[in-house]
C-alpha positions as CSV (number, residue, x, y, z in Angstrom):
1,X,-23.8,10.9,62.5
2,X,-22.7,12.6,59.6
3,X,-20.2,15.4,60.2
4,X,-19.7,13.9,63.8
5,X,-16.3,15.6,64.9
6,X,-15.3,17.7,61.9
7,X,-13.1,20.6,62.3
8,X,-14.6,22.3,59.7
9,X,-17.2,24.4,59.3
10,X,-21.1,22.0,59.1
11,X,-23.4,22.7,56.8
12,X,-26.9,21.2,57.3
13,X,-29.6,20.7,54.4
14,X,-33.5,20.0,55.1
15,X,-33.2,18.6,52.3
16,X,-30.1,16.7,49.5
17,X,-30.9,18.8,46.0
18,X,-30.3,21.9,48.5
19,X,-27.2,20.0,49.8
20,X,-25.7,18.7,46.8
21,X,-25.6,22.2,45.9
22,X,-24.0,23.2,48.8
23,X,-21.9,20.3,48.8
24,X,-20.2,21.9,45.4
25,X,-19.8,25.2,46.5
26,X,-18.5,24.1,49.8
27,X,-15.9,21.7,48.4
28,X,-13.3,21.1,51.1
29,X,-13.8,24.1,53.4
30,X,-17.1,22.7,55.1
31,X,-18.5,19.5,56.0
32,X,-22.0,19.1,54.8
33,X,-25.1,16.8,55.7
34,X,-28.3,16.5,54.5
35,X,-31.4,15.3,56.3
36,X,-34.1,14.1,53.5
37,X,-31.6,11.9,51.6
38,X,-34.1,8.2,50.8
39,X,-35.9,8.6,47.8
40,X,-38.5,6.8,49.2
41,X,-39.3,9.4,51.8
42,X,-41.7,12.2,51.8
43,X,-40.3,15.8,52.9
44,X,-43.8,17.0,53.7
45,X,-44.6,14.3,55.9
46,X,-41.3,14.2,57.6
47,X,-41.1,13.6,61.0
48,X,-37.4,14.6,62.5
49,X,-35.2,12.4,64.5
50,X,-33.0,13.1,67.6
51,X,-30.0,12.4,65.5
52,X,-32.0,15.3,63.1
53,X,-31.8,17.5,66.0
54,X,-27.9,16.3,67.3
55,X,-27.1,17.3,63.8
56,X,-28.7,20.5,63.5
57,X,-27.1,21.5,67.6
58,X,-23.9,21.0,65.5
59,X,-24.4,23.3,62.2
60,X,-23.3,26.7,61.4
61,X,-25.0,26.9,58.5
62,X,-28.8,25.2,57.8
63,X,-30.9,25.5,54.4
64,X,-34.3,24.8,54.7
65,X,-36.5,25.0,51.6
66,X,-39.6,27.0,53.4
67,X,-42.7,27.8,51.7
68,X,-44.6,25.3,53.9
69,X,-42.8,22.3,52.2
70,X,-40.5,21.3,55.5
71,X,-41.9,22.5,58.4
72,X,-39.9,20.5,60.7
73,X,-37.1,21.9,59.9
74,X,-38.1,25.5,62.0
75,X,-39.3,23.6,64.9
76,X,-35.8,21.8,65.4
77,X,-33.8,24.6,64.6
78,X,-36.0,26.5,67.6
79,X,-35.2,23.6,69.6
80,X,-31.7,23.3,69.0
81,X,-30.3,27.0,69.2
82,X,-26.6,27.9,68.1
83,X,-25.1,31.0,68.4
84,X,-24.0,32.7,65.1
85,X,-25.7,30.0,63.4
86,X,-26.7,31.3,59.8
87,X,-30.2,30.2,58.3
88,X,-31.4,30.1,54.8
89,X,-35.0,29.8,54.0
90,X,-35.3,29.2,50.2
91,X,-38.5,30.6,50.2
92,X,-38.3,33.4,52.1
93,X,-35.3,34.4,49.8
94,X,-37.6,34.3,46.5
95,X,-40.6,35.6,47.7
96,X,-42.1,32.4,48.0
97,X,-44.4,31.9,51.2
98,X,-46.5,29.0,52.7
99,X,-49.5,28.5,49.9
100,X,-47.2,29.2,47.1
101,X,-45.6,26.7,44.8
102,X,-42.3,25.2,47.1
103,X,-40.6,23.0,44.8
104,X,-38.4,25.8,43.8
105,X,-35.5,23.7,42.9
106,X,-37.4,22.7,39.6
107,X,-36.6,26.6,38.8
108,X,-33.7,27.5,36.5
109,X,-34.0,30.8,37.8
110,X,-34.8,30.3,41.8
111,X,-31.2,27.8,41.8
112,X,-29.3,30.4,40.5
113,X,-30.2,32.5,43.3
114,X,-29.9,29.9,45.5
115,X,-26.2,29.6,44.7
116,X,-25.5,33.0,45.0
117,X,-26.8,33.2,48.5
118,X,-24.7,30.1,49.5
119,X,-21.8,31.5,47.9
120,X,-22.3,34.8,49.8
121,X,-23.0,32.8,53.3
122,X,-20.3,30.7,53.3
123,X,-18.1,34.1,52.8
124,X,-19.6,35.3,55.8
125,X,-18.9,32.5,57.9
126,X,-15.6,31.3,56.6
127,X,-14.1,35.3,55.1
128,X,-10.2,34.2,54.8
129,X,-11.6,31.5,51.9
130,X,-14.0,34.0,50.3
131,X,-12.2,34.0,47.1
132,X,-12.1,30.0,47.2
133,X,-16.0,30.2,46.8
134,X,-15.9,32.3,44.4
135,X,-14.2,30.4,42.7
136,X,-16.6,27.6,43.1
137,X,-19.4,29.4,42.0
138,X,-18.1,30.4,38.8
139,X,-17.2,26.6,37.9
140,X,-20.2,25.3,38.7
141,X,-22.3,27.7,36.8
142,X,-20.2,27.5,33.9
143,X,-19.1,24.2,34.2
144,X,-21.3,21.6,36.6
145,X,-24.6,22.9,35.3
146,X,-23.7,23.3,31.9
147,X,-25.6,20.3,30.8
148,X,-28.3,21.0,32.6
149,X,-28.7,24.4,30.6
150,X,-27.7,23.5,27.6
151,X,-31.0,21.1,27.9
152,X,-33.1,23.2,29.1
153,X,-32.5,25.8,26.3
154,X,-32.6,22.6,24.0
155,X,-36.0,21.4,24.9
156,X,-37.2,25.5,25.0
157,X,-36.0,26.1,20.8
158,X,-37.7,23.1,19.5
159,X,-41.0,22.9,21.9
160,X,-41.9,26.2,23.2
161,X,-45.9,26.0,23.1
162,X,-46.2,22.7,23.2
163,X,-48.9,21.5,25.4
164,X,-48.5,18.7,28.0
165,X,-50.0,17.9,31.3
166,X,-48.7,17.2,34.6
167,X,-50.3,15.1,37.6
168,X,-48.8,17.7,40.3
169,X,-48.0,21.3,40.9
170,X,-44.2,20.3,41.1
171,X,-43.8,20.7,37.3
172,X,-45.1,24.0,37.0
173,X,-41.8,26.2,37.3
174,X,-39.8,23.6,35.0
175,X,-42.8,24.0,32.1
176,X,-42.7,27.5,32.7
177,X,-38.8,27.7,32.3
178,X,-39.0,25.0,29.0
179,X,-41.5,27.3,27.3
180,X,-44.1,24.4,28.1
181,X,-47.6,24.8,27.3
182,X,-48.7,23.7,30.7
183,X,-52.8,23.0,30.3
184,X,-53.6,21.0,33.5
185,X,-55.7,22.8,36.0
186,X,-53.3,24.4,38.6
187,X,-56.0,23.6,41.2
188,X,-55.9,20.3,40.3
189,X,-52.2,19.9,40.4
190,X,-51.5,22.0,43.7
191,X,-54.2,19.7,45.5
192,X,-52.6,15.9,44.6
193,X,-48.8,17.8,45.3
194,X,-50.9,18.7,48.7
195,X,-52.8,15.5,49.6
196,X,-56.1,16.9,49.3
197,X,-59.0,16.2,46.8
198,X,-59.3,18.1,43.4
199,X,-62.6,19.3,42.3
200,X,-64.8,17.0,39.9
201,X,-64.4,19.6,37.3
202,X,-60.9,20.0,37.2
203,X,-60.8,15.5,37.3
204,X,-62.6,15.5,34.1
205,X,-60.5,18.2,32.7
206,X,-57.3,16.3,33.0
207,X,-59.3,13.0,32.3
208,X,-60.1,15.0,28.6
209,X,-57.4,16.1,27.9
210,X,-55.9,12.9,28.3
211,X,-58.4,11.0,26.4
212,X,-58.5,13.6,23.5
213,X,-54.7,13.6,23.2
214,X,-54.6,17.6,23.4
215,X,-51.5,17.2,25.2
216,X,-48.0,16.1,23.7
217,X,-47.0,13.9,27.6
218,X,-48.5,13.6,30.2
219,X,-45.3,14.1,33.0
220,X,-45.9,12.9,36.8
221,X,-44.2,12.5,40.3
222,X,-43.5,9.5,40.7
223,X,-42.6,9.4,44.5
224,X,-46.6,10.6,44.8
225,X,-48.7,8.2,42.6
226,X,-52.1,8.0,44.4
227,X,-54.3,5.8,43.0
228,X,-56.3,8.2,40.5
229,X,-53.0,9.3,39.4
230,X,-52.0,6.3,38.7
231,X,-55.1,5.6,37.0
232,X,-54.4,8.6,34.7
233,X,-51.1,7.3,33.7
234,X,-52.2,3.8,32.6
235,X,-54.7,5.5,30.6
236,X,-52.3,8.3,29.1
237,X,-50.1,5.3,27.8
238,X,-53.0,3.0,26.7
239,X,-53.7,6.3,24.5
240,X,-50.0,6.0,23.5
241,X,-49.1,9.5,25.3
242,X,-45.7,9.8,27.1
243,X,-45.1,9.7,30.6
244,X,-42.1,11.0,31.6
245,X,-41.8,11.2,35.4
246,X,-39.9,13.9,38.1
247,X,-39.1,13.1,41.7
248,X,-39.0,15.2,44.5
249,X,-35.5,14.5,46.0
250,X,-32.2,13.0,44.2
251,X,-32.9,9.7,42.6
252,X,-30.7,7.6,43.4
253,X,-30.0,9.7,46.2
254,X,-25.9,9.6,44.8
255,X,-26.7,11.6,42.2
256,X,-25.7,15.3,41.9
257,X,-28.4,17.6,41.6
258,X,-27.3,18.7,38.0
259,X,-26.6,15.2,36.9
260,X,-30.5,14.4,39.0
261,X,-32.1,17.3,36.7
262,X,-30.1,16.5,33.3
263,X,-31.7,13.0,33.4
264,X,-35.1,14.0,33.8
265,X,-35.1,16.7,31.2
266,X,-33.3,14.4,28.4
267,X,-35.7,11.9,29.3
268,X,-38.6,14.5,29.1
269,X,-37.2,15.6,25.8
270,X,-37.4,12.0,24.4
271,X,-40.6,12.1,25.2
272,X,-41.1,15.5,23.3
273,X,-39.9,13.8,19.8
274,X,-36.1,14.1,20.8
């Protein structure tokens, strides 16, 4: 079990883009797991483990992404209660609730308020090394994610308004960030990131927009390709439209998540004209 015996400090993550985070800010003053780390798995469908639960008994600290996207993760910590333990809910911090759009790591915005609020728990739990996180912060803002910004204001000069589609809802806070002309139906794209059906109207919406070319890529999830999205993707290429795709956790799951997120937006920004 990861952390098993540690002396230091465990920090749990519901899920690894939270805990490679965490994981950087930490560095050697905590030891910290993550739960959701296969590619391959699905965090809303997630059903925990008693080794989950062994490792959650054990944490001081546990992330959880909230909103609705892991709800698991309240029932074990419920189950498993520590003492002092410290609990952040990434949605409860930005305001985001259950209905709302949870992939909040694909904002700019909601990650830098994320790493304030580990940088500010791990004080609270480990005070004599306060300054050592501070530290930390600083250099990964500056330096770790400098890449990552750097892109993102890239892609945001050169192709503010430009209009592209999306098979899934978990674009939406990235386009909005890039300056992206975003022109799917956000019904459509919060019911395939839920599972659920979209309306006929919205279908031939995307199906238009797609056939007409009115958008520069068409960008998908490619960890949830149901068979009309997939569908919409063969059709976007046969129409020679981009396809640049996201994924919901670290792919592959050793990748940090700055180096995870600098990948997919150079690769989105080929796709864009470069």
């Amino acid at each position: 079990m990861p952390c098993a015996g540690s002396k230091k400090p465990i920090v749990v993550a519901a899920e690894n883009f939270w805990g490679s985070i965490a994981t950087q800010i930490a560095g050697d003053k905590a030891c910290v797991a993550s739960i959701i780390v296969n590619p391959d798995t699905d965090p809303h469908a997630y059903e925990a483990t008693p080794n989950d639960a062994r490792l959650i008994a054990t944490a001081k600290y546990f992330i959880e992404n909230g909103a609705g996207y892991d709800p698991w993760a309240p029932k074990l910590l419920n189950a498993n209660p520590v003492s002092g333990r410290v609990v952040l809910n990434v949605g409860d911090l930005n305001g985001v609730q259950e209905g709302g759009n949870p992939h909040m790591w694909y904002s700019p915005t909601y990650v830098d308020k994320v790493i304030d609020k580990i940088t500010s728990d791990l004080q609270s739990i480990d005070s004599a090394d306060a300054s050592f996180f501070d530290d930390q912060k600083t250099q990964y803002k500056t330096v770790a994610l400098k890449d990552y910004l750097d892109t993102i204001k890239a892609i945001k000069t050169k192709y503010a308004r430009t209009p592209v589609g999306a098979s899934e809802s978990i674009f939406i806070y990235l386009a909005d960030a890039l300056g992206l002309n975003l022109t799917t139906p956000k019904e459509y794209m919060k019911a395939i990131s839920e599972g659920t059906d979209p309306s006929p109207a919205d279908k031939a919406e995307v199906q238009r927009q797609i056939d007409q070319k009115t958008i520069k890529v068409f960008v998908f999830n490619s960890q949830n390709t149901t068979k009309d999205v997939v569908a919409l993707v063969n059709d976007a290429k046969a129409k020679d439209i981009p396809v640049p795709s996201v994924t919901e956790t670290l792919t592959p799951a050793y990748l940090t998540f700055q180096d995870w997120q600098t990948k997919q937006l150079k690769d989105l920004q080929t796709a864009l004209g470069g």
